[in-house]
C-alpha positions as CSV (number, residue, x, y, z in Angstrom):
1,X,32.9,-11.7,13.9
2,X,29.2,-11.3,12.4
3,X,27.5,-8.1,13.9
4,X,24.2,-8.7,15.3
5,X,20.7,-6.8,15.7
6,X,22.2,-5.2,18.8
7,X,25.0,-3.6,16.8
8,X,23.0,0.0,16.6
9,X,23.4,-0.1,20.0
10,X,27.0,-0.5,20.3
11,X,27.4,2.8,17.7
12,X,25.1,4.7,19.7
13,X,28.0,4.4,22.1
14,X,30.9,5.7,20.0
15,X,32.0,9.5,20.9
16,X,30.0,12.2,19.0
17,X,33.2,13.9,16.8
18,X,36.0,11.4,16.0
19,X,38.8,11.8,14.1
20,X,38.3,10.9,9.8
21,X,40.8,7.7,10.7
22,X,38.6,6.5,13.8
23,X,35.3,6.8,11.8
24,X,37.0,4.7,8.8
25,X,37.8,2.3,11.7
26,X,34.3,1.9,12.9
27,X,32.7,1.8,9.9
28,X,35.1,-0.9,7.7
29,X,33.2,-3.8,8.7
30,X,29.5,-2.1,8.7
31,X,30.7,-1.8,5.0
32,X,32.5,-5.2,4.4
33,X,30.0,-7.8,5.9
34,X,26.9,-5.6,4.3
35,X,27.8,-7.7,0.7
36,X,29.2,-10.7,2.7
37,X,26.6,-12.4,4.7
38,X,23.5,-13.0,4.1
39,X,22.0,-13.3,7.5
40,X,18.7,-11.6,8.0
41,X,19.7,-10.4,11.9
42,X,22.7,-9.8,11.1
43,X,21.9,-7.2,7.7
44,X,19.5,-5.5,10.4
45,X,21.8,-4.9,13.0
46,X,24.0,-3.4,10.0
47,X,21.3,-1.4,8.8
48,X,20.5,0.3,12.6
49,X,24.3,0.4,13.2
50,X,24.4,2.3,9.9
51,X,21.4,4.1,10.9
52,X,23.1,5.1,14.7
53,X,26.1,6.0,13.5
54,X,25.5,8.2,10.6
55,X,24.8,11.5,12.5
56,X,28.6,11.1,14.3
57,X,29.6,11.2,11.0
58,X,31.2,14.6,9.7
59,X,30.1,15.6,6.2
60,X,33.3,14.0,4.9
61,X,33.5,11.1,6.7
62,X,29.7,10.5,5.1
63,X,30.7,10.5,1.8
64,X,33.4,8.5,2.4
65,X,31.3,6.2,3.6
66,X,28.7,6.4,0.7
67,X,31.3,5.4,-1.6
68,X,32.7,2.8,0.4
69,X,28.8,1.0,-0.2
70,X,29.2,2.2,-3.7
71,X,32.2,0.3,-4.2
72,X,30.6,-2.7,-2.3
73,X,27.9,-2.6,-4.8
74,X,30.3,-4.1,-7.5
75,X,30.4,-7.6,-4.8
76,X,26.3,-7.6,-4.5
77,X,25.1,-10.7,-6.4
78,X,22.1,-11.3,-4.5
79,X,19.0,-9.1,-3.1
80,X,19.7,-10.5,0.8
81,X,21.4,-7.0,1.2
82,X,19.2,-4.4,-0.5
83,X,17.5,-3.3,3.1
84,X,20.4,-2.6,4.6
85,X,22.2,-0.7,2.0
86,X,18.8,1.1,1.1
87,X,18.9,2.1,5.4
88,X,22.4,3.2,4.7
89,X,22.3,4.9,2.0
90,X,19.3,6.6,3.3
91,X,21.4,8.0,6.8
92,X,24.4,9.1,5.0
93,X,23.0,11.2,2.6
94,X,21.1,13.0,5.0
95,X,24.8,14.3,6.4
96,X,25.7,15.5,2.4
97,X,26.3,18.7,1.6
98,X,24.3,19.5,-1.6
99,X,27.5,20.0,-3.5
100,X,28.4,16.3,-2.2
101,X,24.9,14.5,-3.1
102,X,25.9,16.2,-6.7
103,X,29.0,14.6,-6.7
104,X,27.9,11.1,-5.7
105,X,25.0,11.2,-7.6
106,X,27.3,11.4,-10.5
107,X,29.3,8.5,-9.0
108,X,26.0,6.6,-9.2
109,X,24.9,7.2,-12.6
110,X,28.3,6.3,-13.5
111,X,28.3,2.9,-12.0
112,X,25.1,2.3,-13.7
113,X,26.0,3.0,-16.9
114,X,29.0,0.8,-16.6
115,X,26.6,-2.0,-15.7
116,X,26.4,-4.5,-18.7
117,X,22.4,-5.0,-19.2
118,X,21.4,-8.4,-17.7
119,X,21.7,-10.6,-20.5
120,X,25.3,-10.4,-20.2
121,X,25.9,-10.9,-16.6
122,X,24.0,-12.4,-13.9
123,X,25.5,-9.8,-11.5
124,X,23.5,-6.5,-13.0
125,X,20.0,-7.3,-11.9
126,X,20.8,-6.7,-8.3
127,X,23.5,-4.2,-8.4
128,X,21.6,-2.3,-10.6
129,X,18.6,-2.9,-7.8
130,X,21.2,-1.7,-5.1
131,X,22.4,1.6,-7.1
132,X,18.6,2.4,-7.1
133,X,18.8,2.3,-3.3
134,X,21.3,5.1,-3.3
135,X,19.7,7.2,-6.5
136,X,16.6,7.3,-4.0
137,X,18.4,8.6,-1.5
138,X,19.8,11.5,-3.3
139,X,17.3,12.2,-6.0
140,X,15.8,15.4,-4.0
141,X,19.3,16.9,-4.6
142,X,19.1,16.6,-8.3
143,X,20.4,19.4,-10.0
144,X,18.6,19.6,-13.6
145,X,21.5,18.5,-15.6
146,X,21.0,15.5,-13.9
147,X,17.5,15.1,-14.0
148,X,17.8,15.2,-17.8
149,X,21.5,13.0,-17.7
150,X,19.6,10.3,-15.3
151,X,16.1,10.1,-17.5
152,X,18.0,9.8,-20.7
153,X,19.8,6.5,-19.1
154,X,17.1,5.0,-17.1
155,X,14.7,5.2,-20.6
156,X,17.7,3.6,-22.3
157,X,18.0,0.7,-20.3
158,X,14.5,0.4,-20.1
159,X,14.4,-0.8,-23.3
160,X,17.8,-3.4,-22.7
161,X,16.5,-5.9,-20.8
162,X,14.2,-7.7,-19.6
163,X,15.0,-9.4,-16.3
164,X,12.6,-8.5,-13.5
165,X,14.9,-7.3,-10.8
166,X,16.1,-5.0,-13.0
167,X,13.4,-3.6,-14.1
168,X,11.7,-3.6,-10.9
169,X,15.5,-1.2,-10.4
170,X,14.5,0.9,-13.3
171,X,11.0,1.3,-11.7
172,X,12.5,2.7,-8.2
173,X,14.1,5.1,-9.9
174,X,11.7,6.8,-12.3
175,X,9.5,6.6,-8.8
176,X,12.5,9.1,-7.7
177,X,12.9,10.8,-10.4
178,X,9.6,11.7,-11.1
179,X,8.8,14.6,-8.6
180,X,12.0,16.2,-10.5
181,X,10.3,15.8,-13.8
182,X,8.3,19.1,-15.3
183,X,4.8,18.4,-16.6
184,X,6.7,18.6,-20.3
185,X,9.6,16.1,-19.3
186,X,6.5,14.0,-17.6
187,X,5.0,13.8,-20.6
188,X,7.8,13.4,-22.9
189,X,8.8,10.6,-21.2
190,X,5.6,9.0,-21.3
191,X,5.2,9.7,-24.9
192,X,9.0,8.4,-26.0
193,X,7.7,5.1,-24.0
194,X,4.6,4.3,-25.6
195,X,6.1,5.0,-29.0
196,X,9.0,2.5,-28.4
197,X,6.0,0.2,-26.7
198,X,6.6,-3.0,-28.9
199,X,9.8,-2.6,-28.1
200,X,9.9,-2.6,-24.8
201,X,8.8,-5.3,-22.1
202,X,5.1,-4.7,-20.9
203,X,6.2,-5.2,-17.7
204,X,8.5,-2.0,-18.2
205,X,5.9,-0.3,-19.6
206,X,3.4,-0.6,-17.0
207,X,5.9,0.4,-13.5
208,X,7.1,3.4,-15.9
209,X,3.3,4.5,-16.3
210,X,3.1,4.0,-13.0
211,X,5.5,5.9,-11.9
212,X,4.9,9.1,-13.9
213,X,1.0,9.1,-14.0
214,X,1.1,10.7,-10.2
215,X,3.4,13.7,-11.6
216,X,0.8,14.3,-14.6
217,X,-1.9,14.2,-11.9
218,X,-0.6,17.0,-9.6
219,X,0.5,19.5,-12.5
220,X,-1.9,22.8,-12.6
């Protein structure tokens, strides 16, 4: 059955320690109707069921959960669900320990550099828009191997593609990524754009700037 906008409600209810196999329980169809429906109520009541139930959750049993919306990702053809993943993404990692945001931020650059670029498949735009969603969420927890790891592949497939919803994806995440950026990194990124500028989409160009003028503007 769908859930609807009381749902968060209903998980408010659920004891406050359960056992790894009754939280995988609760939260399998939270995590299998999120890419299945495409309901406006009903991705809201998902969302603030996501929302009540995440601080039940043991630090395990989040991560699990994160990954179970990573692997959902892979069925999310359509922006109807971005909210809702963005709300859960948003609760769960807030239960990670740092050495877990590490380990699914690595998780998430993975899947995003396993993502053909749009011209390939219709399907990219908005997963790539939905792995944004949960690189937001964990980007405070950067370590600085990643901050490096994730500008390297973000300014490479900038200059991929030039689908909207993808780059409005790439955008998000230079917005994230950007308080992790020294004033050097800041403006070696900015530098390595404008230099590849007729090769890459205006568009691109301008939500990048965008993104990393703020940084410039609070350095010393």
């Amino acid at each position: 059955a769908s859930l609807n906008a009381s749902a968060s409600a209903a998980y408010q209810e659920f004891p406050t320690a359960m056992t790894d196999k009754q939280a995988r329980e609760a939260l399998a169809p939270l995590v299998r109707q999120i890419t299945q429906t495409s309901n406006e109520k009903v991705l809201q009541g998902i969302g603030g069921a996501l929302d009540a139930f995440a601080p039940k959750l043991t630090a395990l049993q989040a991560q699990q959960a994160f990954e179970s919306l990573l692997r959902q990702i892979r069925q999310t053809t359509d922006p109807s669900p971005l909210e809702a993943l963005s709300q859960g993404f948003q609760a769960l990692a807030t239960r990670l320990t740092d050495a877990q945001a590490e380990e699914e931020l690595g998780l998430v650059l993975e899947q995003i550099r396993g993502i053909p670029p749009s011209t390939t498949t219709v399907v990219a735009p908005h997963a790539l828009q939905a792995l944004a969603q949960a690189f937001e969420a964990l980007a405070p927890k950067l370590t600085d191997a990643q901050v490096q790891e994730a500008y390297v592949l973000m300014h490479q497939r900038i200059g991929e593609t030039t689908d909207e919803y993808e780059l409005s994806a790439l955008a998000q995440e230079f917005q994230a990524l950007a308080p992790k950026l020294n004033e050097t990194q800041t403006e070696q990124a900015l530098a390595d754009l404008l230099r590849r500028i007729d090769q890459t989409p205006l568009a691109a160009v301008a939500q990048v700037i965008g993104a990393l003028t703020p940084r410039l503007a609070q350095s010393p």
